[in-house]
N, C-alpha and C positions, 0 to 999 in steps of 0.2 A: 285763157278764155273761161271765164264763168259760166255757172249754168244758167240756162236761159228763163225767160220769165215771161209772159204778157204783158204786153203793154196796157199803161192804167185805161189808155181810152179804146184800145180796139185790139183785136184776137193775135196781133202781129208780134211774134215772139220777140223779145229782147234780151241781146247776149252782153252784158259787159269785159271791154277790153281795155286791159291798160295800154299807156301809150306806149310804155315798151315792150310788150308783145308786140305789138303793131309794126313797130319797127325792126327788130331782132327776126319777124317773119319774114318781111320783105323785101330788106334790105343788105340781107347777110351774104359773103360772099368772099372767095379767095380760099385759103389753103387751114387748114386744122394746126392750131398751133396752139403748144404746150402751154398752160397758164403758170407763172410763175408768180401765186400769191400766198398760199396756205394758213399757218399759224398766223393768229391775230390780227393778220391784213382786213377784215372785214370790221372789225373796232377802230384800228388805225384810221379805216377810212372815213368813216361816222364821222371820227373826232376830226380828222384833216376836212370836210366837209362844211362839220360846225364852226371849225376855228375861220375857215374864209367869210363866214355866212356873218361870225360875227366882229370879223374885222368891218364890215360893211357900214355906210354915213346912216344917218334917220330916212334917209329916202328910200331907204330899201327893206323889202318887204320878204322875207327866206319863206319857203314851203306853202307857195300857193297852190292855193286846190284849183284846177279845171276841169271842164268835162260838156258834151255835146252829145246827143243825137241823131245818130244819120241814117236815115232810111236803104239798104240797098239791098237786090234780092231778094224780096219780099220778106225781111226782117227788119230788128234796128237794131243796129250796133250803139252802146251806151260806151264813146270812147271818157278814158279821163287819165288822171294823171298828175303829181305833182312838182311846180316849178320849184328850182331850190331857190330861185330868187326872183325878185323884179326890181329893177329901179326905177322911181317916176321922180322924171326930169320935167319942167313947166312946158315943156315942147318936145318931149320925145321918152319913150320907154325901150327901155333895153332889160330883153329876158335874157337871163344867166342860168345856164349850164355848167354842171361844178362834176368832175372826173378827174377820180384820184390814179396815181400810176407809179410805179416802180422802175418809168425809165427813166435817164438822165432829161429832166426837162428841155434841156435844148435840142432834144433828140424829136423830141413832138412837133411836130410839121403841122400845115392849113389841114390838110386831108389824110392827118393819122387815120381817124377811123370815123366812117362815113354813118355808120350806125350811132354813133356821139353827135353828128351833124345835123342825123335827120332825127333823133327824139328832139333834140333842138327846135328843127323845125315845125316840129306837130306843135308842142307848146306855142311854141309863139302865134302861130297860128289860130289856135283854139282858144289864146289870150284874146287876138285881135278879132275874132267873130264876137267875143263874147262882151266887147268896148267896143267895135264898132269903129277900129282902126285901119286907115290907109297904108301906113309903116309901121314899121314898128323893127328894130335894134335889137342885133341878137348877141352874146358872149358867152363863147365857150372856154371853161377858164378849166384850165389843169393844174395840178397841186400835186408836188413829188411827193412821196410817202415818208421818206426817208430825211428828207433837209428842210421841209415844207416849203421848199421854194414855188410859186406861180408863174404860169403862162396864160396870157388871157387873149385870145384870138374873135376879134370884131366882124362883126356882119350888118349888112343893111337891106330888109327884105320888103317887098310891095305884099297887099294882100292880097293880089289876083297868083302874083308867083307864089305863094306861101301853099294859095287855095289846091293850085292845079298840081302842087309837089302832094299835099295832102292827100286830096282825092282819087289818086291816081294808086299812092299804097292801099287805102281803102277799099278799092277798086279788085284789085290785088287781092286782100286779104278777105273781102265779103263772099268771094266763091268757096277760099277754102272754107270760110265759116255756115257759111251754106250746105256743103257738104257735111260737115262736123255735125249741126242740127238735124239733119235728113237724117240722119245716121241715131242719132240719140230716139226719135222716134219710132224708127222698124225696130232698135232695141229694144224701147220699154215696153212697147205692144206682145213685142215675142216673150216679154217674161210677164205680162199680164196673163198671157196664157199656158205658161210652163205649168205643169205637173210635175210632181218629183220623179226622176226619169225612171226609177222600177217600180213594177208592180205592187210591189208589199215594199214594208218599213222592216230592216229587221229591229230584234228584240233592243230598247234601247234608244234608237235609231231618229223617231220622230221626237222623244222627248227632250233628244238634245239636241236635233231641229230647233223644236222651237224654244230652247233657253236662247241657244243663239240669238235668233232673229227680235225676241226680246229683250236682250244684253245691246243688242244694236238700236236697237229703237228709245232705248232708256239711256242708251250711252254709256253704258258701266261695263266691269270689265268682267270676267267666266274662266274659271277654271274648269276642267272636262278631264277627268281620268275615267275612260272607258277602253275594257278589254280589247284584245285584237280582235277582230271579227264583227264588231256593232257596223263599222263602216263610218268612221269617223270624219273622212274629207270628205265626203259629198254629205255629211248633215251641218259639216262647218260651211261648205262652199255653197248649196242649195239656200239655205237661207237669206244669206249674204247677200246673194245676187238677188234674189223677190226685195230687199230691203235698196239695190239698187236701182230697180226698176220705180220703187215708190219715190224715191227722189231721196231717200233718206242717208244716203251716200255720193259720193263723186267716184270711190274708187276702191274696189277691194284687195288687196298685199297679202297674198296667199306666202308666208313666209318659212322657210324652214332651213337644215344643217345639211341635208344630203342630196346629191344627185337622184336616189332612187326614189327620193318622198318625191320629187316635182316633177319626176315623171308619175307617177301618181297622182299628182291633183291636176296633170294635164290631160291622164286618164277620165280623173272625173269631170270636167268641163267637157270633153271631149261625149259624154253620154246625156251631158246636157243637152249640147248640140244634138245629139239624135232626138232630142226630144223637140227640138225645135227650136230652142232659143238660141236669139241672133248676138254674139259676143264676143267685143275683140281683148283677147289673151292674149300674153307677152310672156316668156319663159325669159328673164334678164342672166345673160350669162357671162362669166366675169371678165372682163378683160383681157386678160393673160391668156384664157384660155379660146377666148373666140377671134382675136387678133390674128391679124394674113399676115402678117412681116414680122415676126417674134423675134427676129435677131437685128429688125430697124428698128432706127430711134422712129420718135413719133415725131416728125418733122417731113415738109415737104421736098426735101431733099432726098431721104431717103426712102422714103414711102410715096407710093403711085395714089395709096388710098388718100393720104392726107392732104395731097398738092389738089386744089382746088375741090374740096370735099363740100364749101358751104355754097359751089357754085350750083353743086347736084342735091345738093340735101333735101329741098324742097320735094321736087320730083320722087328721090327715093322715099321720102314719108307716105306722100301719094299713092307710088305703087304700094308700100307696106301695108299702108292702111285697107288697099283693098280686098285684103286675105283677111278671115277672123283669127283666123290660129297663125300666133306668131309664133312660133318654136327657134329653138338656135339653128336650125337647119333652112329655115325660112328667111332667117334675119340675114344669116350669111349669102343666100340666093340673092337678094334684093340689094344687099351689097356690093357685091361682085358684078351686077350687073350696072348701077349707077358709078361703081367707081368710087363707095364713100368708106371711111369706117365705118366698120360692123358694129361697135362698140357706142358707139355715137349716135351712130342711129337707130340704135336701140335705146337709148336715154330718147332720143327726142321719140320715136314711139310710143314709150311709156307715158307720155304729155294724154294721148288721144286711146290709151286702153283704158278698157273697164276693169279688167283683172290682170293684176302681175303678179305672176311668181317668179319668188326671188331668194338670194339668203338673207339668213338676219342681220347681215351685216348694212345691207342700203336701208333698213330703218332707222337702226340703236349705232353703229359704230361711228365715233366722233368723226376719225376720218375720210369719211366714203359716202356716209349715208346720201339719201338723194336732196339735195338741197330746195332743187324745184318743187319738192310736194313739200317737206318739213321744214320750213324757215320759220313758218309758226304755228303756234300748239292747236288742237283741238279742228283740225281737220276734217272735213268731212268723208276719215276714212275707216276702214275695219283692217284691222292685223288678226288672223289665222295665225296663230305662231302653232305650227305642226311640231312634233316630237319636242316639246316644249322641256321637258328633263335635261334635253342639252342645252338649253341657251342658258344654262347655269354658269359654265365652265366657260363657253364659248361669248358669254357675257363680261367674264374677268379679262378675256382675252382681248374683249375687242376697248374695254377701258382701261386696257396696260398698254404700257411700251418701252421701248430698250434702245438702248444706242452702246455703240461699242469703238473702245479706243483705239483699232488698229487701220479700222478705213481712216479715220482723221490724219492719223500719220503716212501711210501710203500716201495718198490723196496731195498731201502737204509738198512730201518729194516730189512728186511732179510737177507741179505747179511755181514753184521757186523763183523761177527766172521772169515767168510771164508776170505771177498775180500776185504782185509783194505784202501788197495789203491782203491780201483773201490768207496770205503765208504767215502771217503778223499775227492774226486772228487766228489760227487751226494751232498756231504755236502755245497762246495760251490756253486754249484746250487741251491741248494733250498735255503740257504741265498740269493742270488742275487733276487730272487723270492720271498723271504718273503719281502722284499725293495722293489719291485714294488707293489705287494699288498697293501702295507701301503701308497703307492703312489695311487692306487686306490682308495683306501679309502676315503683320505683327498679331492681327486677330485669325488668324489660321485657316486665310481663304475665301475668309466673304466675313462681311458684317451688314447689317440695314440700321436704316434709320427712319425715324419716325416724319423728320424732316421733308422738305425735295432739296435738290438740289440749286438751292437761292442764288448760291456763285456763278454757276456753269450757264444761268439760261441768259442774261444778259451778253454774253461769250457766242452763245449758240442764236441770238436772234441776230449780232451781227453778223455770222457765219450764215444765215438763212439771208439777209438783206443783201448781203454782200454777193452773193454765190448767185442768188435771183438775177442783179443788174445781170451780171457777164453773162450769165445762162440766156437771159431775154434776149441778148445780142447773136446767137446765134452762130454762135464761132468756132472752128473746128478745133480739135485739140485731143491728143491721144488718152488726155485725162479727163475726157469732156463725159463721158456714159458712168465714169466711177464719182466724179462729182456729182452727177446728173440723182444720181443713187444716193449716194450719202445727203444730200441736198432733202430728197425726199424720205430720207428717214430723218433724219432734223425735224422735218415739218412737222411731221405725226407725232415725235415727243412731246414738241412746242405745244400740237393741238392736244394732247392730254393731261401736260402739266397745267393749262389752262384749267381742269376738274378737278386737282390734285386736293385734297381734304383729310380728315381725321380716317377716312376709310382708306387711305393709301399709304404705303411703305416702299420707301429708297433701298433695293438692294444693291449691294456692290458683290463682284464676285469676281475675284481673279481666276482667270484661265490661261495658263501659259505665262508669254509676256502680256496679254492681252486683259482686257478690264471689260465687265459687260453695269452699266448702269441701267437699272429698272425702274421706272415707276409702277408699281405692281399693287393692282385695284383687290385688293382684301375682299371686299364687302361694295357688291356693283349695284342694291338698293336705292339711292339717293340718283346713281344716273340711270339706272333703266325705270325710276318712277319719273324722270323728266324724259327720258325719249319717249315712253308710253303716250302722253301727255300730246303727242304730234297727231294719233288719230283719236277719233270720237270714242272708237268702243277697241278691245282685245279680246280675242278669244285666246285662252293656252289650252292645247287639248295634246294628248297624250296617254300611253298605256301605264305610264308608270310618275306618278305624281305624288307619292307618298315618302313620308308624309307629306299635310296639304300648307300647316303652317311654315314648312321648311321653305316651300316654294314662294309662297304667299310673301315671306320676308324677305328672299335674297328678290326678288322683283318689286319692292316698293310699293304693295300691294296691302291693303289695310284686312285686319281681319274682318271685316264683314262683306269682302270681296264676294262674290257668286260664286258658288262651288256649286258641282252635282258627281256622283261616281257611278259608273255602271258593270256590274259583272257581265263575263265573259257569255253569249249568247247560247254557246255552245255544250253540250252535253257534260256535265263534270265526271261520268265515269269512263268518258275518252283521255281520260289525263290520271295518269296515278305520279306523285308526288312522293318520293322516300329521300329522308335526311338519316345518313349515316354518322351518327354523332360520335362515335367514340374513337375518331381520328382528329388530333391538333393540324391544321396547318398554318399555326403561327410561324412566323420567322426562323424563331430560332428550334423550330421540330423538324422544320420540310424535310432534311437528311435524313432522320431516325423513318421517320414516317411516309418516304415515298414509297417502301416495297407496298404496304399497306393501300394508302392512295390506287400502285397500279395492280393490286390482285382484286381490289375493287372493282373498275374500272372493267375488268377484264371480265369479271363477273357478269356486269352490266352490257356489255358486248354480246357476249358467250352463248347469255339467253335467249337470244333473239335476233334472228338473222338481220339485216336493216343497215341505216346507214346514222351515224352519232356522232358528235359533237362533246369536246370537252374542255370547256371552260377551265381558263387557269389565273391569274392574275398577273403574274408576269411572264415574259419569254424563258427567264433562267427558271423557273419553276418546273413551268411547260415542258423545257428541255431534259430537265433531272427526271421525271415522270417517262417521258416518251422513249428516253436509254435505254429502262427496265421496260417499260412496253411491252416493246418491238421484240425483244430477247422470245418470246413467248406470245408471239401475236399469227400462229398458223391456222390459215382463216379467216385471216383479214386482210384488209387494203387500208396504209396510213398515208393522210398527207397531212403537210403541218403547214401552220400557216407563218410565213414569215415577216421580219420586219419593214417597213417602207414599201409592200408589193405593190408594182406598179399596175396598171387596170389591168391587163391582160392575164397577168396571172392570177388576179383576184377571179376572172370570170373565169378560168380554166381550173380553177379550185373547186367554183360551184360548180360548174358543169360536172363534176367529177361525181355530185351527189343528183346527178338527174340522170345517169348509165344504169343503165339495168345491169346486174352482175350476182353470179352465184354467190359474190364472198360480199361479207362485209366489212364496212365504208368504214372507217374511223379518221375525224378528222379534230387535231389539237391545234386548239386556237383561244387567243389572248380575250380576256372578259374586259368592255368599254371600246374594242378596237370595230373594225371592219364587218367583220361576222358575229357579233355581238347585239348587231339591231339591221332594223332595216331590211333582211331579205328575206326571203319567202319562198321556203321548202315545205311545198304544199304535199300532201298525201304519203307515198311511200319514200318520198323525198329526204324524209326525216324520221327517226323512229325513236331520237332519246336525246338530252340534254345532259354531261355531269355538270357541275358546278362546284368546285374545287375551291373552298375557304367563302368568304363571306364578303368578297369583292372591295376591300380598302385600297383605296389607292397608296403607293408606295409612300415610304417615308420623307416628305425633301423639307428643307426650310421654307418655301413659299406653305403648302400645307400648313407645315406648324404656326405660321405667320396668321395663317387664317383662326387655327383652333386658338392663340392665343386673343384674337379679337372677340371672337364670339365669347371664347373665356368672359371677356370685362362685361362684352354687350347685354349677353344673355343667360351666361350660364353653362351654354351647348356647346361651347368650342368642338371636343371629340364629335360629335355628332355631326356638328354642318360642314367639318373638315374631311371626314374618314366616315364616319357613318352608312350616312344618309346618301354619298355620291357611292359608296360600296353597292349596298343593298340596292340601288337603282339599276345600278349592273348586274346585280342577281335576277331581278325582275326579266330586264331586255334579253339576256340569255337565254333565260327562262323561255319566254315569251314566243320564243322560234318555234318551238315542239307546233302547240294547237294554233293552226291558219285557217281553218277551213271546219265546217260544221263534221265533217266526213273523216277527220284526222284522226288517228290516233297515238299517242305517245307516251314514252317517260320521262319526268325530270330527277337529277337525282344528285342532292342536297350533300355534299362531304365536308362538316367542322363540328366540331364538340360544339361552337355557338350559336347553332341552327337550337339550340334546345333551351337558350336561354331567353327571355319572353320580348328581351331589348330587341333581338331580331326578329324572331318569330314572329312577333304582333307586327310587322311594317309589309310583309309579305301577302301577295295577293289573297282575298279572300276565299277566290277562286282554288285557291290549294291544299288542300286536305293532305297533309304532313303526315306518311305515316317512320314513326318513327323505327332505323332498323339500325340494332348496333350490334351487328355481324356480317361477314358472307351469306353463312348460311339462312339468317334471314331475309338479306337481301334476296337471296337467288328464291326463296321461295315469292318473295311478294311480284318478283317479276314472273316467276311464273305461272300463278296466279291471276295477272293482269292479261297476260298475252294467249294464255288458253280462254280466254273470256272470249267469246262470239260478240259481236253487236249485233 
């Protein structure tokens, strides 16, 4: 449904609706079932579309435009829609409906699917008002994807039948659109009259207000590095929404990487609402993790939710809609109660909110993103991308992907007897796979190529065509969920070899018997300036965004993009900063140099009762440091943090630094992981930060893969490989100490390269480095800081 408009001659708002909306509203129904189309099925289709359209004689006319006016509910609905065909016979016309499909053609029956029937019949209909026809001839023609075979199913309709089938959806769909408008109006009104919902602005705070709402109104895109404490999501989100209320949006995609930011900006909508403004929010939570039957297929066999889900769907949008604040606790209540998926009905919600928070992955990731807002560029929407320094990493991720040689061979064994042909195909797959293995081998374990894999994907689309038919058929089979699986990693390769270009490399890499083939996205530029490209404007906002042209490049971002930076609001002699420079911990020193590291360390403890944090870069480091520790740690409490912790012990980690306790807290944990960003040890919560080397991520061949690109591109390889994703990690660690105006802390800087200017200069400005290259000078600047009163 479009936004609405006035009508040219009188005050009667008009909504435009396509015809298949109209019909997908009304007439949907029966049980949730799995789509089996993915990679290149939506090109296939076009062209299996085009190819019927233009087998067609001179009488026939493909891609007619109709549309109508209908008054109901004191609105007008402006329905329209395009035929893919007509053919005008001297005595009769027959509208063609053209639906392409992946079943065995003979398998499509009169009344495969009722919702093909009835766009059908809106057409013909809105043909025949608009000629002034008594009959009029209908043909629904089906075109297999796969063989291009056709099935073409005739119809013969009166225009009294045609009217009262029409009218009748309409009928149908004018209240819910009724309510939709009703609704759009108490919203805008309530944000004509919002105020920003505190009192004062902090330092900072309105200026990047209003770049915002000027990035949005101009349509360009805003970089935002401002400290912790400005209050950065309610000057991203306040704006956003007053530019939604003007009509200058349809939708704002509060987007970010973690759990705790989106409860965060559901915080901040949330104090909107106190303010008064009326607004429906959707917190989109991922599948996997909001789903009732995790261990059922998603079939109405085995799921209660999925067995007539589109019978209730309608209903459950209803009730949802009636709440403003959707949260995942909300969505699942509304669920449970209609009987639908949770999952589902959270996509069709997200149709009818104003604000979604979500991750970044339903904007930018080829495979997932949300189709119903992005199918084409330049939408009337705004992207908040929050903690924006991750969607660096989390950007290669989401335009890489991997497939591995040993499900294809499992998979293969079982299926022998049944699927000869699906056995024929997985057979020359894993030949092509055991040849690159052996190729692995002889190069000592992995090799890449500049290539993709040109052999393999015609192998693997008939493995994807082939696997769809049997899958669609619905048939039990003990190999049926490992297919199901491999089927869908197929797909997501398929969908990314689709982008594969000069910025991407083939790696191979034996493990075991087993082979892992990557297409692994180097340089994610060139697609995250075409995802960008799906709303109007972007904001990236973030505490650590330096440098600016780093960011600016790896997002497809031109340099005269919008920038602005703001320092930290808060008092700068709440924070004392010392770099202990005259400890290596390069690679090959960490042994010589951990006693060193932990009399430091202990140093830094020793002074000052509190609770602290010590940054390391990887777990074995961590662990060579915390050995010696502990040996000499009377007077303290250690917990470390481990690898893969699942939530409960993550929260029972922090809780540990919100206990009041005579002794102090020390707590060793990894720099980029979990405790690295994102939480908030306000006041005596926290009392010090180390930072142990200068934050490079480890050495691997994708790494080097990247330094060698930037090598040719730019010059920077070291830099946009190891650098620059380091030093962003020094910042986030960093950046836990000061939360609050009222805070007081230390950070404290340990590598010989803290002194040299290539790092020194990329570090907050906010940080007054004092340089100590001793204990004994350490211990005096900490004591020094900590006898200071405020």
């Amino acid at each position: 449904m479009a936004p609405c408009r006035k009508s040219e001659d009188s005050e009667i708002p008009t909504l435009n609706v396509a015809v298949r909306e109209l019909v997908e509203y009304t007439l949907r129904s029966g049980d949730l079932i799995v789509q089996f189309t993915g990679a290149n099925r939506s090109i296939d289709a076009i062209f299996a579309h085009q190819k019927v359209q233009n087998s067609r004689g001179d009488n026939y006319s493909p891609e007619v435009y109709v549309s109508r006016d209908f008054e109901k509910e004191g609105m007008v609905l402006h329905v329209s829609g395009r035929i893919d065909g007509v053919f005008q016979y001297p005595d009769r016309i027959v509208i063609e409906e053209i639906k392409s499909t992946v079943r065995d053609i003979e398998q499509v029956a009169e009344g495969h699917n009722p919702l093909h029937w009835g766009q059908l019949q809106c057409y013909a209909y809105l043909y025949a008002v608009e000629h002034n026809l008594h009959h009029i001839e209908t043909c629904l023609t089906y075109v297999q994807l796969d063989s291009g075979e056709t099935k073409e199913i005739p119809g013969t309709h009166s225009f009294n039948e045609l009217e009262l089938f029409f009218q009748g959806l309409l009928d149908r769909y004018a209240r819910w659109a009724r309510t939709i408008l009703d609704w759009s109006g108490i919203r805008n009104e309530s944000i004509t009259a919002l105020d920003f919902p505190y009192d004062t602005y902090r330092p900072g705070q309105r200026d990047m207000a209003i770049s915002v709402y000027r990035t949005i109104r101009d349509q360009e895109k805003l970089f935002v590095q401002a400290a912790t404490g400005i209050g950065k999501t309610i000057a991203a989100v306040f704006p956003a929404v007053k530019a939604l209320g003007e009509g200058l949006l349809k939708k704002v995609f509060y987007l970010t990487a973690r759990t705790t930011a989106r409860t965060v900006a559901e915080s901040a909508v949330e104090d909107l609402r106190k303010s008064g403004v009326r607004l429906k929010t959707l917190t989109l939570t991922a599948k996997d993790k909001i789903c009732f039957c995790a261990e059922a297929a998603c079939t109405a066999e085995e799921c209660e939710f999925a067995k007539g889900h589109f019978d209730r769907i309608n209903q459950a949008v209803a009730a949802g809609f009636s709440q403003d604040c959707l949260t995942r606790s909300t969505v699942e209540t509304v669920a449970r109660a209609h009987r639908v998926c949770p999952f589902e009905l959270s996509l069709e919600l997200s149709l009818w909110s104003d604000l979604i928070i979500c991750d970044y992955n339903y904007a930018f990731d080829p495979r997932v993103y949300l189709r119903r807002f992005f199918q084409e560029d330049n939408g009337d929407y705004v992207f908040l991308i929050d903690e924006a320094h991750n969607l660096v990493d989390r950007s290669r991720e989401m335009f890489s992907a991997e497939i591995w040689k040993q499900p294809f061979l499992d998979v293969r064994r079982s299926l022998k007897e049944d699927l000869p042909g699906l056995f024929t195909i997985m057979g020359r797959i894993n030949r092509w796979m055991v040849r690159q293995r052996k190729r692995c081998e002889t190069a000592g374990g992995e090799y890449t190529d500049s290539e993709g894999p040109e052999k393999l994907y015609p192998e693997l689309i008939r493995f994807h065509q082939s696997a769809a038919r049997w899958l669609m058929q619905n048939r039990q089979a003990p190999y049926r969920e490992d297919l199901l699986n491999l089927y869908f990693s197929v797909s997501a390769f398929l969908r990314i070899a689709e982008h594969y270009d000069a910025a991407y490399a083939t790696c191979y890499q034996k493990k075991g018997n087993d082979l892992r083939v990557k297409l692994f996205c180097m340089d994610p530029s060139g697609q995250m300036e075409a995802a960008l490209k799906r709303a109007r404007s972007s904001v990236f906002f973030s505490a650590t965004l330096s440098p600016l042209y780093y960011f600016r490049e790896i997002f497809g971002c031109p340099d005269s993009t919008r920038a602005m930076a703001m320092p930290s609001p808060f008092p700068e002699d709440n924070l004392r900063v010392m770099a202990m420079t005259n400890i290596s911990t390069l690679y090959r020193d960490r042994s010589q140099t951990a006693d060193q590291v932990c009399r430091t360390l202990q140093v830094m403890a020793g002074r000052h009762k509190g609770n602290y944090l010590f940054f390391f870069p990887s777990y074995e480091y961590m662990a060579l440091v915390h050995e010696r520790f502990e040996i000499d740690a009377s007077g303290m409490d250690i917990v470390l943090q481990a690898p893969s912790m699942p939530e409960d012990e993550r929260e029972s980690f922090l809780e540990r630094f919100s206990l009041e306790s005579p002794r102090t807290l020390v707590g060793f944990v990894v720099m980029g992981g979990i405790f690295g960003e994102g939480i908030d040890l306000i006041g005596d919560r926290l009392s010090g930060a180390a930072i142990i080397g200068v934050g490079l991520p480890g050495i691997d061949p994708e790494r080097d893969l990247i330094r060698e690109y930037f090598n040719d591109s730019n010059g920077k390889g070291f830099e946009f490989a190891y650098q620059y994703p380091g030093i962003n990690r020094v910042c986030q660690a960093g950046g836990r100490v000061i939360r609050s105006e009222n805070d007081r802390g230390v950070i404290l800087l340990i590598d010989r390269r803290f002194s040299l200017y290539r790092y020194a200069s990329l570090l907050p400005e906010g940080w007054r480095m004092n340089t100590v290259r001793n204990t004994a000078a350490l211990e005096k600047s900490l004591k020094s800081f900590w006898n200071r009163r405020t």
